[in-house]
C-alpha positions as a Markdown table, in Angstrom:
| # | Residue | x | y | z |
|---|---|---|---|---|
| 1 | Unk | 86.8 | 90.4 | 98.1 |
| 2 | Unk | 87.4 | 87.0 | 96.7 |
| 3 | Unk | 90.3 | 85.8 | 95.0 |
| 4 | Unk | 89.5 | 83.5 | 92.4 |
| 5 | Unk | 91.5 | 81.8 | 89.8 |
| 6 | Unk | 89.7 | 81.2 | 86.3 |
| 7 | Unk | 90.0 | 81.8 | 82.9 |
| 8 | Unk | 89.7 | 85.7 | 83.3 |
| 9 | Unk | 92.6 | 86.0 | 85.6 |
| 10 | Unk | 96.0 | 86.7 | 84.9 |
| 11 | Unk | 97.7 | 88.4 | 82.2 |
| 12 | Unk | 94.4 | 89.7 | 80.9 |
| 13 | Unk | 93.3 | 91.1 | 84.5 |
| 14 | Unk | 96.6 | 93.0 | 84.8 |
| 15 | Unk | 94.9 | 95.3 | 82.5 |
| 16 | Unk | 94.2 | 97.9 | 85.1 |
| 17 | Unk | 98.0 | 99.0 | 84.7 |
| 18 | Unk | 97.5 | 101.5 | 82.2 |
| 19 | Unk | 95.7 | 103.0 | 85.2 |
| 20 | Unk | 98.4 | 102.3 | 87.4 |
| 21 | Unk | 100.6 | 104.0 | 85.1 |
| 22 | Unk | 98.0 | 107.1 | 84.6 |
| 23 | Unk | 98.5 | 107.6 | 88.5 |
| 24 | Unk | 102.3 | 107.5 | 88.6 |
| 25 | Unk | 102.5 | 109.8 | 85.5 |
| 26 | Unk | 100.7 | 112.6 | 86.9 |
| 27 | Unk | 102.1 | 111.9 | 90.8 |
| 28 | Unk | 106.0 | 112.2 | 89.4 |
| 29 | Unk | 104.7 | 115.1 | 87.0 |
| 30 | Unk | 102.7 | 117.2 | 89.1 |
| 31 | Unk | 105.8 | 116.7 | 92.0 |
| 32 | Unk | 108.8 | 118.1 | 89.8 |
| 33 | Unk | 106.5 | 121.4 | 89.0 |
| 34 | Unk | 105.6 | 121.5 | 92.8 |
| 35 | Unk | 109.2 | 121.3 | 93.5 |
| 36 | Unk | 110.5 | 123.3 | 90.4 |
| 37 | Unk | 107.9 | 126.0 | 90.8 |
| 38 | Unk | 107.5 | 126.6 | 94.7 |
| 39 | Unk | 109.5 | 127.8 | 97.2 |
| 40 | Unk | 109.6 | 125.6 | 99.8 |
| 41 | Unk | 107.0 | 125.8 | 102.7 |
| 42 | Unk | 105.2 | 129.3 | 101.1 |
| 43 | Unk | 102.1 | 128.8 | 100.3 |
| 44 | Unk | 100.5 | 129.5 | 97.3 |
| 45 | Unk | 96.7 | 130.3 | 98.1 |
| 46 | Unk | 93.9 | 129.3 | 95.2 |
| 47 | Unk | 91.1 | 129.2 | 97.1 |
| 48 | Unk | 90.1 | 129.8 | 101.0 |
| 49 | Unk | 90.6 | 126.9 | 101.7 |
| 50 | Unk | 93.1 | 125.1 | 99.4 |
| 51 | Unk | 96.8 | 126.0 | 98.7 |
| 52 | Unk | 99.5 | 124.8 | 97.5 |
| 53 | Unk | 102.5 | 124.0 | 99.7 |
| 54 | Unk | 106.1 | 122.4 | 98.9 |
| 55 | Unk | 107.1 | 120.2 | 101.6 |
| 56 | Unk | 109.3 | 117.6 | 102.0 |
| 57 | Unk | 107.5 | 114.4 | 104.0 |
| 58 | Unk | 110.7 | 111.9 | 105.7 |
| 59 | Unk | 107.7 | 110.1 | 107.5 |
| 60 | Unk | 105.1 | 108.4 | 106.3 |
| 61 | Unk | 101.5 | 109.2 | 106.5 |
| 62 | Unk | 100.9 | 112.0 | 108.5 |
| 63 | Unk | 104.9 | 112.5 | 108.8 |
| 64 | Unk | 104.9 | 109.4 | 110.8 |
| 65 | Unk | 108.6 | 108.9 | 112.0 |
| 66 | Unk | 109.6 | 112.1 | 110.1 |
| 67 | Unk | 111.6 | 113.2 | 113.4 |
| 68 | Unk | 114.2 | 110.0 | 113.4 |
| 69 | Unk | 117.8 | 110.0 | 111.7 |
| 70 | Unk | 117.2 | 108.4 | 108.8 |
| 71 | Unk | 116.6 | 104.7 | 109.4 |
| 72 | Unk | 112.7 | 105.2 | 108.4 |
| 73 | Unk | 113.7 | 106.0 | 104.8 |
| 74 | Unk | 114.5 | 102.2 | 104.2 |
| 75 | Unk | 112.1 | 101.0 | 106.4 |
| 76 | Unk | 109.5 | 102.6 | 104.4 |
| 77 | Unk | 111.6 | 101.6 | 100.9 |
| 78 | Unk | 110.8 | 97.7 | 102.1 |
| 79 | Unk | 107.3 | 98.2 | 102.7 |
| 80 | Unk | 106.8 | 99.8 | 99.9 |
| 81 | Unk | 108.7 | 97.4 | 97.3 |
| 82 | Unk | 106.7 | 95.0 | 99.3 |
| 83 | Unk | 103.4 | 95.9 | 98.8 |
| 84 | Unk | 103.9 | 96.8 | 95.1 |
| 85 | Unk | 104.8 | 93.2 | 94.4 |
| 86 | Unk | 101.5 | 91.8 | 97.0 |
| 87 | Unk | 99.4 | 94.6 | 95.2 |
| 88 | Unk | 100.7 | 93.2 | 91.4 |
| 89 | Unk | 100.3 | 89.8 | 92.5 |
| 90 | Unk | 96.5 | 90.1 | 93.8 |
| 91 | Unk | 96.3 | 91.9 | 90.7 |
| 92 | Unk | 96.9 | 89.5 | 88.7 |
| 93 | Unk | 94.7 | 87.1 | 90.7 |
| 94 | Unk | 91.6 | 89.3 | 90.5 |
| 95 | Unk | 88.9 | 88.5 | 88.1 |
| 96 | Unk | 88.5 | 90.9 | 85.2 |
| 97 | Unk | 84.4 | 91.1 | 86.0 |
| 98 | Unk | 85.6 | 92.8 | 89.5 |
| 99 | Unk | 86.2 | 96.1 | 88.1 |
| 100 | Unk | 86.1 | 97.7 | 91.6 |
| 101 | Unk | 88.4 | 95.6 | 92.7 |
| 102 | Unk | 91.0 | 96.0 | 90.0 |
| 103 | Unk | 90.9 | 99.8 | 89.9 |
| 104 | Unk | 91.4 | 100.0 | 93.6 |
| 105 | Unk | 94.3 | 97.9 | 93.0 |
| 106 | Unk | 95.5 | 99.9 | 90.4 |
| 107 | Unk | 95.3 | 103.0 | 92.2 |
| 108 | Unk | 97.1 | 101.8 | 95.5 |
| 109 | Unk | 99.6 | 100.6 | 93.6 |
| 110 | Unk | 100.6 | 103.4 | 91.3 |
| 111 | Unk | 100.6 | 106.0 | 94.4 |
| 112 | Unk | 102.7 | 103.5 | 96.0 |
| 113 | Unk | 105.3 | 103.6 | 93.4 |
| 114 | Unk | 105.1 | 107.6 | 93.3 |
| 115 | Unk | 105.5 | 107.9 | 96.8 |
| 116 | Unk | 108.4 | 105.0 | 96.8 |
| 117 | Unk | 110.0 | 106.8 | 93.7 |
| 118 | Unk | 110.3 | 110.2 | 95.7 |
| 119 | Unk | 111.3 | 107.9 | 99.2 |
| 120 | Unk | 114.2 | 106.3 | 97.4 |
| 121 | Unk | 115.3 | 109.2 | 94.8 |
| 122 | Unk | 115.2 | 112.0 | 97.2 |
| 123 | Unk | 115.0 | 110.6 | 100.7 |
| 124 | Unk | 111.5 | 111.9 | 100.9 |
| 125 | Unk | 108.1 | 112.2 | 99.6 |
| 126 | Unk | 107.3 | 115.5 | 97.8 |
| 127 | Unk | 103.8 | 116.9 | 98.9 |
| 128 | Unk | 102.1 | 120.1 | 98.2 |
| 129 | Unk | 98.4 | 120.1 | 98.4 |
| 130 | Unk | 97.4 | 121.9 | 101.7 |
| 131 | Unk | 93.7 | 121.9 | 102.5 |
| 132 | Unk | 92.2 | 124.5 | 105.3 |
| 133 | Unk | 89.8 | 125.7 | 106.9 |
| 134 | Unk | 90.1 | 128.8 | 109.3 |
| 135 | Unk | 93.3 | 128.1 | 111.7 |
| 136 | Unk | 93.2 | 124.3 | 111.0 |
| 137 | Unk | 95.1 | 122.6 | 108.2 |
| 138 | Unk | 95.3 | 119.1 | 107.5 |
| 139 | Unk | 98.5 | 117.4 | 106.9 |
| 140 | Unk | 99.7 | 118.3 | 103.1 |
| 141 | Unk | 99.3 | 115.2 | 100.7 |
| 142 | Unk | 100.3 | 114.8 | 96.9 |
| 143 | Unk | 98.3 | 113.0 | 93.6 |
| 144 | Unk | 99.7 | 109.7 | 94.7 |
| 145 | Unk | 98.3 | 110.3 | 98.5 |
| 146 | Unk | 95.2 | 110.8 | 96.7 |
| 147 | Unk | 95.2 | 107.4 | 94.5 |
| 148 | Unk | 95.8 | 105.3 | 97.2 |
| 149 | Unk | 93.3 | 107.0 | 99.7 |
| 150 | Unk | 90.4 | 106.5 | 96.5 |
| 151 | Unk | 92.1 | 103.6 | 95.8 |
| 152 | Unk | 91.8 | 102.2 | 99.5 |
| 153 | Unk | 88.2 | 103.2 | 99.3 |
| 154 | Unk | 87.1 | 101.3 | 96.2 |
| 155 | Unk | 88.8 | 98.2 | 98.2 |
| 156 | Unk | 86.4 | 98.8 | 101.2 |
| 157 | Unk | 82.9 | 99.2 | 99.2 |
| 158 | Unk | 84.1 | 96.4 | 96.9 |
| 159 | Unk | 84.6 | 94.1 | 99.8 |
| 160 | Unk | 81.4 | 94.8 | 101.8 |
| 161 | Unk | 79.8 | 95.2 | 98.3 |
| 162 | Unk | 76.9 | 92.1 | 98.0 |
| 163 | Unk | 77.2 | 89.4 | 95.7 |
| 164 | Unk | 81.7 | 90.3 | 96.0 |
| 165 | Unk | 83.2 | 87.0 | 94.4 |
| 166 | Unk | 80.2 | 86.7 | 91.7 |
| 167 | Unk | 80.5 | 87.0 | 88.0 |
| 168 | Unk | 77.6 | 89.8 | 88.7 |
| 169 | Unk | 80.0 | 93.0 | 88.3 |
């Protein structure tokens, strides 16, 4: 996962943002009909093992910190803004022949700023996908959950990938 400056950095690497954008798009979209179309913690079932949910995340992943008074809200604000501007940054610093690399970058980043859109709007995150199976249900995510777990993912195989750093991509 090398960071290399040459002529195909920069502005022309930041062209992974329409993807960004893509991601943030259908996060905000598919959240205001989740939350204009559900009733809040009723699930909707669509298949046996996949409904969908409304509920409202305080925490972070997992509802991390979702029982304190409030406090976690900026916390997670901070962290977010933070990241966005470390994730733009290395985007821009990224090569345009490590197309792995940028697309991770652009999908971490654009769940990040759907997730940080719903954190400092509302107070919380908006999630509705509920996946099941028999009396066990993992913890309900959203699109933008989804972007930066792929996201995270492509960052992984890109930097155990052989040859990472080349011009070989």
């Amino acid at each position: 996962m090398t960071i290399a400056t040459s002529p195909t950095t920069g502005a022309s690497a930041l062209r992974w943002l329409w993807l960004t954008l893509v991601v943030l798009v259908l996060d905000l979209g598919t959240k205001f009909l989740a939350d204009t179309l559900l009733t809040y913690a009723d699930p909707v079932p669509l298949l046996p093992v996949f409904d969908l949910t409304l509920l409202y995340n305080t925490g972070a992943a997992f509802s991390f910190l979702a029982s304190h008074d409030g406090w976690q809200r900026w916390l997670f604000v901070a962290i977010a803004v933070g990241m966005s501007l470390f994730l733009l940054h290395w985007m821009w610093r990224t090569p345009r022949a490590q197309k792995a690399l940028g697309v991770g970058l652009a999908l971490v980043l654009g769940g990040a700023l759907g997730n940080l859109f719903d954190r400092t709007v509302h107070g919380y995150v908006v999630d509705f996908i509920s996946l099941h199976w028999g009396g066990y249900y993992f913890p309900a995510f959203n699109i933008a959950d989804s972007a930066i777990t792929l996201g995270t993912l492509l960052l992984l195989l890109d930097m155990f990938r052989p040859g990472t750093g080349s011009s070989k991509d």
